[in-house]
PyMOL Python script that loads the backbone (N, CA, C, O; Angstrom):
from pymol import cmd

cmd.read_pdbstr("""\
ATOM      1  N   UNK A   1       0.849  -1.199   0.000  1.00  0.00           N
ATOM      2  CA  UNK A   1       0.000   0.000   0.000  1.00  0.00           C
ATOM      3  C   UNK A   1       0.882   1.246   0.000  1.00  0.00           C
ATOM      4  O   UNK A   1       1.940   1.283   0.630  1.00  0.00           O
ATOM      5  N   UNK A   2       0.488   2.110  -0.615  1.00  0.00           N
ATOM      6  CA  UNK A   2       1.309   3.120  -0.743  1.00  0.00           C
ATOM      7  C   UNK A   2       1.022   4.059   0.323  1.00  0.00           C
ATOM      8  O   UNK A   2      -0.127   4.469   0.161  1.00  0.00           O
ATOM      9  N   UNK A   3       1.484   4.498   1.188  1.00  0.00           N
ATOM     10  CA  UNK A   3       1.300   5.119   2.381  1.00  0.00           C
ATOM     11  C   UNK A   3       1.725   6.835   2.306  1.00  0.00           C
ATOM     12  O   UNK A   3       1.836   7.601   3.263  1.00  0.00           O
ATOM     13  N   UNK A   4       1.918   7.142   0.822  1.00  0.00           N
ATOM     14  CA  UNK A   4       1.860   8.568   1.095  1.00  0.00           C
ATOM     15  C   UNK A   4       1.052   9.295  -0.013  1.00  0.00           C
ATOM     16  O   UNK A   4       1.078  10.463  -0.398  1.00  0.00           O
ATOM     17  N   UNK A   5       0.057   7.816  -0.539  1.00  0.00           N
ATOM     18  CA  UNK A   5      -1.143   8.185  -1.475  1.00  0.00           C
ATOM     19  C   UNK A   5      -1.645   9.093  -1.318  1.00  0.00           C
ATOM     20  O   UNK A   5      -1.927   9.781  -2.299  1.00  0.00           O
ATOM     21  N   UNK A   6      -1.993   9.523   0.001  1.00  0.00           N
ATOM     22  CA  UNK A   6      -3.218  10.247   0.247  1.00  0.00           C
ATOM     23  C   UNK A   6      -2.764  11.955   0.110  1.00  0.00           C
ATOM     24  O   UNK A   6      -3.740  12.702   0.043  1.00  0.00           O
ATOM     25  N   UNK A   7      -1.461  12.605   0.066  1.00  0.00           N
ATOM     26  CA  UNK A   7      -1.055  13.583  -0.598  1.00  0.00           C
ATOM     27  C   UNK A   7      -1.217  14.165  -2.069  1.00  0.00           C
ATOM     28  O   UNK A   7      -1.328  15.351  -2.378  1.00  0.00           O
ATOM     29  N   UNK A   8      -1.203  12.968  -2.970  1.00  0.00           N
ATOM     30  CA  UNK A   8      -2.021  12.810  -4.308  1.00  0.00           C
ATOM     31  C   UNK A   8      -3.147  13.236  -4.027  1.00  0.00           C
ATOM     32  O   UNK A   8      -3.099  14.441  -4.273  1.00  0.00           O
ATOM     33  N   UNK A   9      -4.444  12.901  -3.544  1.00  0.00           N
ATOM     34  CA  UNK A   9      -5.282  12.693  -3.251  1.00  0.00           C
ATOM     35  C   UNK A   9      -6.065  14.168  -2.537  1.00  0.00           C
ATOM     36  O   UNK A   9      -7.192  14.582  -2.806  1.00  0.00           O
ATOM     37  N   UNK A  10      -5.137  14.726  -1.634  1.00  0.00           N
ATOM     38  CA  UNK A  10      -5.335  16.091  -1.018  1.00  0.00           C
ATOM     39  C   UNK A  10      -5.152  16.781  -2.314  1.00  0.00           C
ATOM     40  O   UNK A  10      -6.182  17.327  -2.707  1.00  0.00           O
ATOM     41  N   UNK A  11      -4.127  16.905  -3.079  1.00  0.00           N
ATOM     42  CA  UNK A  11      -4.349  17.876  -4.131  1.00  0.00           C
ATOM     43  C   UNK A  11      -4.842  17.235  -4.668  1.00  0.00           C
ATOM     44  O   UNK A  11      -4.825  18.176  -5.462  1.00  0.00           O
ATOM     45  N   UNK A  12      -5.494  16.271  -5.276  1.00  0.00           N
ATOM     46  CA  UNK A  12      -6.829  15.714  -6.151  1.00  0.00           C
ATOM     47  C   UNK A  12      -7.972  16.742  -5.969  1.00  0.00           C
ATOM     48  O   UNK A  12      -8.487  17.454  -6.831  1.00  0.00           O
ATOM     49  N   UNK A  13      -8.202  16.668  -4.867  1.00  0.00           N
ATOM     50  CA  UNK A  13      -9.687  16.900  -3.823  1.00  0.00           C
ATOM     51  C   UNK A  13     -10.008  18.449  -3.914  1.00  0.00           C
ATOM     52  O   UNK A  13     -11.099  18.980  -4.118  1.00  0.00           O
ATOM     53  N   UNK A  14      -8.054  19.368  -3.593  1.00  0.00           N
ATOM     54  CA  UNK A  14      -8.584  20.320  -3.644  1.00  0.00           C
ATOM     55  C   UNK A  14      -8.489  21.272  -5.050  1.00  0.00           C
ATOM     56  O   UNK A  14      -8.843  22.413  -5.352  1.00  0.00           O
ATOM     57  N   UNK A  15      -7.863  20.235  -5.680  1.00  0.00           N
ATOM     58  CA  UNK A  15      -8.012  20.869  -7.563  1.00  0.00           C
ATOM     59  C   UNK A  15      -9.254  20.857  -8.205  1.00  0.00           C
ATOM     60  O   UNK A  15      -9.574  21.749  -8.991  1.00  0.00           O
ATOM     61  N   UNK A  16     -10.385  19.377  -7.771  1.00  0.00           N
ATOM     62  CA  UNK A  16     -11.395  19.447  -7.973  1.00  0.00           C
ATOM     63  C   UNK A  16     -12.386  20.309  -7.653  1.00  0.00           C
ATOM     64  O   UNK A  16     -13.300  20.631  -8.413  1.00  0.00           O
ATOM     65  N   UNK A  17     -12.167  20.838  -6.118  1.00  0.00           N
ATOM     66  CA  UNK A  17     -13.000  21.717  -5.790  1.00  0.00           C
ATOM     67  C   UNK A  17     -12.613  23.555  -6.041  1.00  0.00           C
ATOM     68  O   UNK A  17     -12.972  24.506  -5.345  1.00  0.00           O
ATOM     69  N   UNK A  18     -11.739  23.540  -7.333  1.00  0.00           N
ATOM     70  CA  UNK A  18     -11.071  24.939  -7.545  1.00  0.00           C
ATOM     71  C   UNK A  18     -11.017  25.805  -6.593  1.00  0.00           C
ATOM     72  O   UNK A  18     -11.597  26.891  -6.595  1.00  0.00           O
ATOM     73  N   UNK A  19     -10.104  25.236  -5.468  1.00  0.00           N
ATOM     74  CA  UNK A  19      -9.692  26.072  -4.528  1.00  0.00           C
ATOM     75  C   UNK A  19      -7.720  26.276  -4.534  1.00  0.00           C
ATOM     76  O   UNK A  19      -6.960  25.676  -5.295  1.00  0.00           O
ATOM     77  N   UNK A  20      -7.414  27.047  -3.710  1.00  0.00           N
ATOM     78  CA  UNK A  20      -5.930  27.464  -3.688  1.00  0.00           C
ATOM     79  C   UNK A  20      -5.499  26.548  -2.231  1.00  0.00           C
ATOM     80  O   UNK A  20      -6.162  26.026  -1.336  1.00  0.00           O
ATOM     81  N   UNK A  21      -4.456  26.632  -2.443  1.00  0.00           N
ATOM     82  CA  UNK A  21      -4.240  25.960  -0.834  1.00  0.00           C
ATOM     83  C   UNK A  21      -4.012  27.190  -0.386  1.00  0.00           C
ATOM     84  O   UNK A  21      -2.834  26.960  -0.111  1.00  0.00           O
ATOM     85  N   UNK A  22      -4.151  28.333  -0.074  1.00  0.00           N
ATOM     86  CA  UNK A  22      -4.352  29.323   0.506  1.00  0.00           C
ATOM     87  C   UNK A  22      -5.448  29.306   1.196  1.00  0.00           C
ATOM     88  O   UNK A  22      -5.571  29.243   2.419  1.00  0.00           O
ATOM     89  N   UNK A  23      -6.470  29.381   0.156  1.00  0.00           N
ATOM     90  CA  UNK A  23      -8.112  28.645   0.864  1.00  0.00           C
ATOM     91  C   UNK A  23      -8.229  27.440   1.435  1.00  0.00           C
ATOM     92  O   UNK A  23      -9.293  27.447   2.055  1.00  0.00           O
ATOM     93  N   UNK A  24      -7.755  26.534   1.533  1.00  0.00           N
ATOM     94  CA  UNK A  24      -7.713  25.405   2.104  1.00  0.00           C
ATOM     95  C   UNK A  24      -6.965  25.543   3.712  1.00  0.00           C
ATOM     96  O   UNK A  24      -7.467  25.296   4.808  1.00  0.00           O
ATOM     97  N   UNK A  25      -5.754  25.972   3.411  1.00  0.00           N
ATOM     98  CA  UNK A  25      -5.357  26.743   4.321  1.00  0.00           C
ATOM     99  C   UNK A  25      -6.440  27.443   5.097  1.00  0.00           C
ATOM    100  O   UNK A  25      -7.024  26.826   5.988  1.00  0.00           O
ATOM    101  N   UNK A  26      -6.627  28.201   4.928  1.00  0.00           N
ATOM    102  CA  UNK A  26      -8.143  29.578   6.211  1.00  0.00           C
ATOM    103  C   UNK A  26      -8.974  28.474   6.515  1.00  0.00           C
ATOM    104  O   UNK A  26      -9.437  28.605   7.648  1.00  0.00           O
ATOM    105  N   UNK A  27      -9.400  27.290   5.872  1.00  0.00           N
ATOM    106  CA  UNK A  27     -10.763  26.209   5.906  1.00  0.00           C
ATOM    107  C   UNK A  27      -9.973  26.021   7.398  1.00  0.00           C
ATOM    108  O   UNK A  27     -10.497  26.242   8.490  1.00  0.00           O
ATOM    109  N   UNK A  28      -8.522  25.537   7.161  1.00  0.00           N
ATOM    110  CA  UNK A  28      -8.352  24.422   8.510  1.00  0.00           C
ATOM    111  C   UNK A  28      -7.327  25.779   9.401  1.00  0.00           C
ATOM    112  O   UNK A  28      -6.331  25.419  10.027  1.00  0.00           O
ATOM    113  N   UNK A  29      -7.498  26.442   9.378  1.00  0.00           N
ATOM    114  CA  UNK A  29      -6.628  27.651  10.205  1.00  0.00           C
ATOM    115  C   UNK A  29      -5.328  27.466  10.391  1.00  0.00           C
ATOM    116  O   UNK A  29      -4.648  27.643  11.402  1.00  0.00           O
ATOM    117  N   UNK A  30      -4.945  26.975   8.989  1.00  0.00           N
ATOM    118  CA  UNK A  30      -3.523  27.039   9.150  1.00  0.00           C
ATOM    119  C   UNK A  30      -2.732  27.881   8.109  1.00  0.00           C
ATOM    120  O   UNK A  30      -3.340  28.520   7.251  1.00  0.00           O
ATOM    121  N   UNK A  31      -1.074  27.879   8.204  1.00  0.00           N
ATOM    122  CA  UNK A  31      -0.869  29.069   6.869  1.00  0.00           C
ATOM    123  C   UNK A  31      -0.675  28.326   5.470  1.00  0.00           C
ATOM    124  O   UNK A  31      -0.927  27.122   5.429  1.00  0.00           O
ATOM    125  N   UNK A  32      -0.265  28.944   4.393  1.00  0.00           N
ATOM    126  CA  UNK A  32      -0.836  28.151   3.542  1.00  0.00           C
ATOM    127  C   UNK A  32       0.924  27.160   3.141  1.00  0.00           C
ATOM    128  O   UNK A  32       1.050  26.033   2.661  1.00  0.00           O
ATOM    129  N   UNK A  33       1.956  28.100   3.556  1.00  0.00           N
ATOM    130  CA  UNK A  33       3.173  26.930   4.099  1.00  0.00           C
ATOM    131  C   UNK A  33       3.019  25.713   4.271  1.00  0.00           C
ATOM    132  O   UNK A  33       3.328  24.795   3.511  1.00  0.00           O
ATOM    133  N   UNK A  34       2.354  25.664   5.660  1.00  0.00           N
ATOM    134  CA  UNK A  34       1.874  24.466   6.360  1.00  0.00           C
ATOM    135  C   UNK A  34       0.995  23.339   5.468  1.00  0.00           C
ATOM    136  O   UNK A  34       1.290  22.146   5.399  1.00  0.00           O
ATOM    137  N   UNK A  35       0.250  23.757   5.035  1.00  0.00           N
ATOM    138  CA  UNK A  35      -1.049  22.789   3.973  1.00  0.00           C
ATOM    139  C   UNK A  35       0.154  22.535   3.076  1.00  0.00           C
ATOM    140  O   UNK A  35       0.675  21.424   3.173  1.00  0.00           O
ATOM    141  N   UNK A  36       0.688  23.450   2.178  1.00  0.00           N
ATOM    142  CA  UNK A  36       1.550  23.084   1.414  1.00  0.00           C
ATOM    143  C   UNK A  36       2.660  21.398   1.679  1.00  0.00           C
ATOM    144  O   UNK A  36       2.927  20.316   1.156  1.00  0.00           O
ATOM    145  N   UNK A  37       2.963  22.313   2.946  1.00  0.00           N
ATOM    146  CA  UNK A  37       3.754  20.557   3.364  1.00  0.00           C
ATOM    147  C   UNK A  37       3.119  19.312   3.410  1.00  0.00           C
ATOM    148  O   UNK A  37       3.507  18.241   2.942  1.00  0.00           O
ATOM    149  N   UNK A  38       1.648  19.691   4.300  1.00  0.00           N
ATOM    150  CA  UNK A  38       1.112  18.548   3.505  1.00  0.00           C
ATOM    151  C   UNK A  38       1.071  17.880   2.321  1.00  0.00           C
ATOM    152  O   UNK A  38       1.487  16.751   2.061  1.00  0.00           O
ATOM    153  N   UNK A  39       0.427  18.838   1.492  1.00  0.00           N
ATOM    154  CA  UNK A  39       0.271  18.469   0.677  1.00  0.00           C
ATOM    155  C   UNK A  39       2.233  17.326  -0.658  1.00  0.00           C
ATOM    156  O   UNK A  39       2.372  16.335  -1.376  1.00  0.00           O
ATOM    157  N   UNK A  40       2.877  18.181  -0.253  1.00  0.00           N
ATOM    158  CA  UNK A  40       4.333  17.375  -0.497  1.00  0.00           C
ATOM    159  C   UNK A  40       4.482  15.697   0.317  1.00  0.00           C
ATOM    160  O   UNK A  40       5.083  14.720  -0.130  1.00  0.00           O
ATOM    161  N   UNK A  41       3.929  15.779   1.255  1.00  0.00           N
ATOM    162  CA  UNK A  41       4.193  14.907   2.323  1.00  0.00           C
ATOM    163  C   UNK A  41       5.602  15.273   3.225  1.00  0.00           C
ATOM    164  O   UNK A  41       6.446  14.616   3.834  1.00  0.00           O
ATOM    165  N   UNK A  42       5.441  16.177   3.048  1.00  0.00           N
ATOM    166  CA  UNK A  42       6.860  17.102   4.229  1.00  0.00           C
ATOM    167  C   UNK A  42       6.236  16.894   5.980  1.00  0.00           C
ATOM    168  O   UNK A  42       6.935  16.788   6.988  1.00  0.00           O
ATOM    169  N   UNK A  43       4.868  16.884   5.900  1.00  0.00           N
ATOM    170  CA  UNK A  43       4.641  16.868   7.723  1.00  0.00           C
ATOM    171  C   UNK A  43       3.039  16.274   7.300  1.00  0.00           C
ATOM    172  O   UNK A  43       2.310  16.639   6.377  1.00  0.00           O
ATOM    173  N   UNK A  44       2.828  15.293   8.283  1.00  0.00           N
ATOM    174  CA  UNK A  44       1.894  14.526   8.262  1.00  0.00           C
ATOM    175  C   UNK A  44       0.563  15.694   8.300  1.00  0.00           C
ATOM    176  O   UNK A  44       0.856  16.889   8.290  1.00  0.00           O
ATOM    177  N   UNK A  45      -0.610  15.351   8.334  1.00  0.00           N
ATOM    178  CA  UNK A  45      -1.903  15.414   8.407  1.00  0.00           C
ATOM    179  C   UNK A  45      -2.551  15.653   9.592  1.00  0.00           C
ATOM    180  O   UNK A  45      -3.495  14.918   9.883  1.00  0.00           O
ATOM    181  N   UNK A  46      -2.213  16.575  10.362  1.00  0.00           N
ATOM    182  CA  UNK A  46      -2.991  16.258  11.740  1.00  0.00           C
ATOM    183  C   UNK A  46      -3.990  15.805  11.859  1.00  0.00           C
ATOM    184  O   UNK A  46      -4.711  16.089  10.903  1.00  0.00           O
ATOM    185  N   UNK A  47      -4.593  15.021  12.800  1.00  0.00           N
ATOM    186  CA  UNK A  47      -5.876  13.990  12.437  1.00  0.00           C
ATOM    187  C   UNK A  47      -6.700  15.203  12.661  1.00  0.00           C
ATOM    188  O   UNK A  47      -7.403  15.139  11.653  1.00  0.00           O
ATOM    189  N   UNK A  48      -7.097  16.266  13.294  1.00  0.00           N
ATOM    190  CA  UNK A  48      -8.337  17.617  13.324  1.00  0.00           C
ATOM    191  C   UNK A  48      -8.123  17.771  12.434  1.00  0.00           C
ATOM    192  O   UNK A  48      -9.103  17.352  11.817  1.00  0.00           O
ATOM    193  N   UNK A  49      -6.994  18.363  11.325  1.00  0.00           N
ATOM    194  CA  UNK A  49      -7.186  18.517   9.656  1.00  0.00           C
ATOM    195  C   UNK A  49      -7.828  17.498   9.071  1.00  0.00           C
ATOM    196  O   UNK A  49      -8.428  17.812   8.043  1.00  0.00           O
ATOM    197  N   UNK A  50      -7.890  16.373   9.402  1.00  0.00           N
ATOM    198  CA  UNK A  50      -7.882  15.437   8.914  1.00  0.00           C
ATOM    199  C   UNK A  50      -9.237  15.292   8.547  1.00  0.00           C
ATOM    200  O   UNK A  50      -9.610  15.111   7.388  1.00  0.00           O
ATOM    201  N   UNK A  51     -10.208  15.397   9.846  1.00  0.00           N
ATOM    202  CA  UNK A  51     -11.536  15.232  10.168  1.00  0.00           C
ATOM    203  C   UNK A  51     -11.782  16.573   9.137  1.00  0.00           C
ATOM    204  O   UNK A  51     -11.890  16.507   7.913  1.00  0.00           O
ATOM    205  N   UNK A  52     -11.822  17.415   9.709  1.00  0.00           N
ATOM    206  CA  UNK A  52     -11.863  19.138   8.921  1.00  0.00           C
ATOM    207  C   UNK A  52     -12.017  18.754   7.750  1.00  0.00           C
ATOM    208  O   UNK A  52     -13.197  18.721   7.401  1.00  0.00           O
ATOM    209  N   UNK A  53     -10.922  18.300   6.636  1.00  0.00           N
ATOM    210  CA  UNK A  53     -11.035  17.412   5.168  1.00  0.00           C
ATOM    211  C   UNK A  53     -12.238  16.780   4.784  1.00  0.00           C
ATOM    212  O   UNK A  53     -13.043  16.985   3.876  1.00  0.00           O
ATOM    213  N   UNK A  54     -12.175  16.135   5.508  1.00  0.00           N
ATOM    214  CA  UNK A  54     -13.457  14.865   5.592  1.00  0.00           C
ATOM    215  C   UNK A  54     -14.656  15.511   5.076  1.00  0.00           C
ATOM    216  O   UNK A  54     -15.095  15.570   3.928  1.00  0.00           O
ATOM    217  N   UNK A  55     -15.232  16.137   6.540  1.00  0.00           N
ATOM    218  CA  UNK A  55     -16.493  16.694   6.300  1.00  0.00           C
ATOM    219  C   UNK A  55     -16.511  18.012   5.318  1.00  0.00           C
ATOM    220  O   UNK A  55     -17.517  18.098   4.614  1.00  0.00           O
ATOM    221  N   UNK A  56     -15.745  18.818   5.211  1.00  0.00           N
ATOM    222  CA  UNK A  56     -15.822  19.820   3.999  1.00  0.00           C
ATOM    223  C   UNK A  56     -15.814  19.087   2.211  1.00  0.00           C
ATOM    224  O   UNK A  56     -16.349  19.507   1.185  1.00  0.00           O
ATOM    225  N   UNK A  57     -15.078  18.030   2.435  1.00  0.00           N
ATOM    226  CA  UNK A  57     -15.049  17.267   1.117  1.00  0.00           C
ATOM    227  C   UNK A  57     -15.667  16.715   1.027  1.00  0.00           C
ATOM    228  O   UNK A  57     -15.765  16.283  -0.122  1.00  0.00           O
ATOM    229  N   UNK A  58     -16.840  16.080   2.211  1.00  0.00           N
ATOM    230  CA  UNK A  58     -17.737  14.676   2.030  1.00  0.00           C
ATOM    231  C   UNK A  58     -16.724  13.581   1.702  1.00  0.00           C
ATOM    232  O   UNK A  58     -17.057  13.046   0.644  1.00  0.00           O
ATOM    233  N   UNK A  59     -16.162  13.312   1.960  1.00  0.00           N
ATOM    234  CA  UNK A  59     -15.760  12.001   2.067  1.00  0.00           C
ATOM    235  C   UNK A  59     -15.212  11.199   3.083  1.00  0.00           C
ATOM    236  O   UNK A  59     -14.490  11.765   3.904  1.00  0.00           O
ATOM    237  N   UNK A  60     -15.410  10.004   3.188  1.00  0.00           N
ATOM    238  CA  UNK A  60     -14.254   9.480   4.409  1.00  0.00           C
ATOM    239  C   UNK A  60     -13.176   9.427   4.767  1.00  0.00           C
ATOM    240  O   UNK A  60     -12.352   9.498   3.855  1.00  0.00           O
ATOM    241  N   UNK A  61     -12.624   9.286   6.171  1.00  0.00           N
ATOM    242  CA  UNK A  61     -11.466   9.750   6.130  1.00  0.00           C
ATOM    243  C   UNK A  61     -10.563   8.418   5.667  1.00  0.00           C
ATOM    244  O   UNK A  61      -9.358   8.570   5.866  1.00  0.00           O
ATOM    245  N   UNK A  62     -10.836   7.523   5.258  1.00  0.00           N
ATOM    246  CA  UNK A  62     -10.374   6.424   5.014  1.00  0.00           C
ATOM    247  C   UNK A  62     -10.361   6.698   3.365  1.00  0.00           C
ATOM    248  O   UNK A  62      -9.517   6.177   2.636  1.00  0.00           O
ATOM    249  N   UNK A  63     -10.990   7.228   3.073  1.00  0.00           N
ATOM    250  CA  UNK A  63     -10.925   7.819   1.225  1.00  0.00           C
ATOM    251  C   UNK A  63      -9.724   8.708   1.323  1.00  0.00           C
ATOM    252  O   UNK A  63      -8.771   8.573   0.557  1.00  0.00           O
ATOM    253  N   UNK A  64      -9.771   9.686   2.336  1.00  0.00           N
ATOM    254  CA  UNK A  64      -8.972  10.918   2.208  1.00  0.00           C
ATOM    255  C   UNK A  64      -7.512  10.141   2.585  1.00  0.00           C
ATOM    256  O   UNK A  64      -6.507  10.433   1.937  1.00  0.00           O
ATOM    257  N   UNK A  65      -7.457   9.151   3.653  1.00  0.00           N
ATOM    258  CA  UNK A  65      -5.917   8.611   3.566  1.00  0.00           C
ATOM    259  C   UNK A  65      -5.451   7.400   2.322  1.00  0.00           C
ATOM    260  O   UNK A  65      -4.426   6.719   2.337  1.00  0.00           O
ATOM    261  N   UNK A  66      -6.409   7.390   1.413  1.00  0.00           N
ATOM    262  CA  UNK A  66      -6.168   6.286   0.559  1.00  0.00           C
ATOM    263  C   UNK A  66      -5.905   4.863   0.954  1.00  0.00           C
ATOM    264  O   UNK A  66      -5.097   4.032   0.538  1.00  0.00           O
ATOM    265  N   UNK A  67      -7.060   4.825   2.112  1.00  0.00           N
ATOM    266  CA  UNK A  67      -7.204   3.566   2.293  1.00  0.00           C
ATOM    267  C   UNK A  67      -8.322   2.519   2.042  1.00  0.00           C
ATOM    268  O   UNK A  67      -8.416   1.324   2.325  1.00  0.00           O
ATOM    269  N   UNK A  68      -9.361   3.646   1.234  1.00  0.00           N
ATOM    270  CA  UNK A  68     -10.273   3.131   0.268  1.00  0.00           C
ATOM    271  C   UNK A  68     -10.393   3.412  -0.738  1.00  0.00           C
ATOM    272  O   UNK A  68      -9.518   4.188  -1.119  1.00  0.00           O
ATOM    273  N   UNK A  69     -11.199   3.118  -1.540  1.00  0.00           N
ATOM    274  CA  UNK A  69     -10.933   3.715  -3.419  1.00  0.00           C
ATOM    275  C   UNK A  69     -12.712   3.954  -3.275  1.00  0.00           C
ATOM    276  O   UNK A  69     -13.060   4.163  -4.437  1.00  0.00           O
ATOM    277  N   UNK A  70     -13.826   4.006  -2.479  1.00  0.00           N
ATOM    278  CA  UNK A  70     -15.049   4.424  -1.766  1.00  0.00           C
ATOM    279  C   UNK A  70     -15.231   6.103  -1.265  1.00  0.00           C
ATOM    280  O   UNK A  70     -15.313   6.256  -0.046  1.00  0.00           O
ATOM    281  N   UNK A  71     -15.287   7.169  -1.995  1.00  0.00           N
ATOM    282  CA  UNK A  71     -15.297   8.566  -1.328  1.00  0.00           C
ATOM    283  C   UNK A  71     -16.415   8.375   0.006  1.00  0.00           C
ATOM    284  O   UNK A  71     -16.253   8.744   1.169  1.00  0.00           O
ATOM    285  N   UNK A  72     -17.277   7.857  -0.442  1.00  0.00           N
ATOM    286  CA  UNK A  72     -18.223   7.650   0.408  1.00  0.00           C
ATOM    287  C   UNK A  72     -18.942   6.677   1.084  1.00  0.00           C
ATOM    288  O   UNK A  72     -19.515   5.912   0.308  1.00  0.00           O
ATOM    289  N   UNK A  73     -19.128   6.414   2.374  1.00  0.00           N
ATOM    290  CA  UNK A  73     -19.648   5.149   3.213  1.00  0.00           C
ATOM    291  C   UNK A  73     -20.709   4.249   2.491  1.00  0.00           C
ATOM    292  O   UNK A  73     -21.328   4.877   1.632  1.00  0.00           O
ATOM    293  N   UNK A  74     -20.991   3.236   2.593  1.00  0.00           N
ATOM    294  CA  UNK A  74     -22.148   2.680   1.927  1.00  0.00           C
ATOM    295  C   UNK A  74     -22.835   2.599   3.118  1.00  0.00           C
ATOM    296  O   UNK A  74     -22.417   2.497   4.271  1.00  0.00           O
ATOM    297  N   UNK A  75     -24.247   2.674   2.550  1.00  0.00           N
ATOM    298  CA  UNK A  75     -25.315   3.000   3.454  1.00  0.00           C
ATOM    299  C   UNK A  75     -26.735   2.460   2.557  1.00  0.00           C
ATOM    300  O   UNK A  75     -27.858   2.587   3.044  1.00  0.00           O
TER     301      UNK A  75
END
""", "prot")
cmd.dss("prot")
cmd.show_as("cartoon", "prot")
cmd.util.cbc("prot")
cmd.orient("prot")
């Protein structure tokens, strides 16, 4: 498993939703440096970003770490 999928995946999410990581950045109150590293895989994901992701993107957080190929729960 590729364990630093889910950086792909953050800029997937937020290219789709035509935002800047600047804006993504203010979403989770951080600077846009910081998201940036995320987004590289320079510094992990804090799991409150993490959640934060989740519910602004609708998806799970198990989508958002690429540990499903499912954006969304079945129900």
């Amino acid at each position: 498993m590729d364990t630093m999928g889910y950086v792909k995946i953050l800029r997937d999410l937020r290219e789709d939703a035509d935002l800047t990581q600047t804006q993504v950045a203010e979403i989770l109150g951080t600077s846009q440096t910081m998201y940036a590293r995320y987004e590289r895989g320079a510094n992990e994901l804090p799991i409150h970003h993490l959640i934060k992701l989740s519910q602004y993107y609708g998806v799970t957080t198990d989508y958002l770490l690429g540990l499903s190929r499912e954006p969304h729960p079945h129900g």
